[in-house]
C-alpha positions in Angstrom: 25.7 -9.8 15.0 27.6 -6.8 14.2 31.2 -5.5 15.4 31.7 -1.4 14.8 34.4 0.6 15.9 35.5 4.1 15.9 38.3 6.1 16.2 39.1 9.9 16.5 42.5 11.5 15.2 41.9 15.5 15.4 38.7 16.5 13.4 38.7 13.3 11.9 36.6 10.5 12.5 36.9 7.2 11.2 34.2 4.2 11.7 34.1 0.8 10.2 31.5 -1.8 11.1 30.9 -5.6 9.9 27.7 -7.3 10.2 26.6 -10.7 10.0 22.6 -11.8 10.2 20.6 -14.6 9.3 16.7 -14.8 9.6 15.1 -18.0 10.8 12.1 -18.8 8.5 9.3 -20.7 10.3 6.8 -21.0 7.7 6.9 -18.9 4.5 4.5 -20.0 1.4 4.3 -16.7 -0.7 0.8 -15.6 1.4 1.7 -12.1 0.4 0.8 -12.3 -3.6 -1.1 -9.4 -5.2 -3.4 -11.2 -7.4 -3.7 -14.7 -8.4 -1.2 -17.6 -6.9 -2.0 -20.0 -9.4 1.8 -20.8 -10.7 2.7 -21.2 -7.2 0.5 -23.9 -5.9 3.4 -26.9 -7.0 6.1 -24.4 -4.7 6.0 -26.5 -1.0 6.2 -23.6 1.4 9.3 -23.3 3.4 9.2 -24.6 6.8 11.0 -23.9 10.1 14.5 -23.2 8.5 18.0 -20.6 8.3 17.8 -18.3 5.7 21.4 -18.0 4.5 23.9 -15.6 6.0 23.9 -11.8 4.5 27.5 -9.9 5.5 28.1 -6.7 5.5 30.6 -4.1 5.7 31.1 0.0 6.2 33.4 2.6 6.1 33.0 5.9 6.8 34.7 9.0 7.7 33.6 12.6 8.8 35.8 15.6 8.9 35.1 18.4 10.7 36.0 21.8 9.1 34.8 23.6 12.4 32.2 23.0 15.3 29.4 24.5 13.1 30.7 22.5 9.5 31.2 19.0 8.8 31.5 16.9 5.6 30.7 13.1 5.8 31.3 10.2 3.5 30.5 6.3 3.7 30.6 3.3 2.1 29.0 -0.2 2.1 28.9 -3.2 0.0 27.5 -7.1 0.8 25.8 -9.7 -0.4 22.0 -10.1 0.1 20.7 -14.0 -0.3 17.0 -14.1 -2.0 14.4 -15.4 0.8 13.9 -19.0 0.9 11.3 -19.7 -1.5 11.6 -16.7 -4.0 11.3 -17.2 -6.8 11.7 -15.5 -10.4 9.8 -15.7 -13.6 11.0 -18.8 -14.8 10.2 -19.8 -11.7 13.7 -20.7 -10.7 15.5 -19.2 -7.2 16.8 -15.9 -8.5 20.9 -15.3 -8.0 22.5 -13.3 -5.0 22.4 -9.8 -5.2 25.7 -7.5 -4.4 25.0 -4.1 -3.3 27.2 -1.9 -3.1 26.4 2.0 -1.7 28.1 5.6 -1.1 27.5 8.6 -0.1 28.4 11.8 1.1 27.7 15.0 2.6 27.5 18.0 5.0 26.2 19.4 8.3 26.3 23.1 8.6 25.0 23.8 12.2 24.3 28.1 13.6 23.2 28.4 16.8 20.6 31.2 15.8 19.2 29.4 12.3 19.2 25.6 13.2 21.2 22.7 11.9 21.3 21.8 7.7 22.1 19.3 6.3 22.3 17.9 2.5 23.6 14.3 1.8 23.7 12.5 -1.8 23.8 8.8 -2.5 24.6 6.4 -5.0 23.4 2.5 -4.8 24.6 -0.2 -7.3 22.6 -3.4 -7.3 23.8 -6.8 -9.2 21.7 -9.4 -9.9 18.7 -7.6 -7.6 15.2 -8.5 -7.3 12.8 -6.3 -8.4 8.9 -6.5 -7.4 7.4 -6.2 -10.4 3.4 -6.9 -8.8 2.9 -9.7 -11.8 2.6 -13.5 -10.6 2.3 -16.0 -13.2 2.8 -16.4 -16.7 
């Protein structure tokens, strides 16, 4: 589910948006392992259930400077629940991860040369899971 909404005052333009999704799981027994499974084989699979809810929210904002020019900048932060049977190193359910991400930047559109555009980003991940390849000990 998600609810955005946007609004216009001038040649600014505001937009905010909340999202709400949850994945149902119907059978998921870490198939996708590069290499052996071995330390796996005592983890039951997960069968037929909700993963938990991941929310979500944004902000953003775009000013235009003039028809051809516009600057652009957004922001977004949730949480993200590991998958249902993921597990970390030690072989326990690794911690939610809070993400948090901006960024910003322009448009520059001529009618003759094309439209441009240039836009940097920043991401900051607590507590994130990281593929590493390795399985076992």
């Amino acid at each position: 589910m998600a609810v955005v909404d946007e609004h216009s005052i001038g040649r600014l333009l505001l937009d905010a948006g909340f999202r709400y999704q949850r994945t149902y799981i119907h059978e998921y027994g870490a198939f996708n392992i590069d290499g052996t499974s071995t330390a796996f084989r005592r983890v039951p699979s997960v069968v037929n259930q909700w993963e938990p809810a991941q929310p979500s929210g944004s902000f953003g904002a775009t000013y235009y400077f003039t028809d051809q020019l516009s600057l652009r900048a957004s922001f977004l932060t949730g949480v993200i629940e590991p998958r249902r049977g993921t597990l970390d190193v030690d072989l326990t359910e690794p911690s939610k991860e809070h993400r948090t991400m901006w960024d910003l930047g322009f448009r520059l559109n001529r009618e003759r040369l094309g439209e441009f555009s240039l836009t940097g980003f920043y991401t900051k991940q607590q507590d994130a899971i990281t593929l590493s390849g390795l399985t076992g000990r």
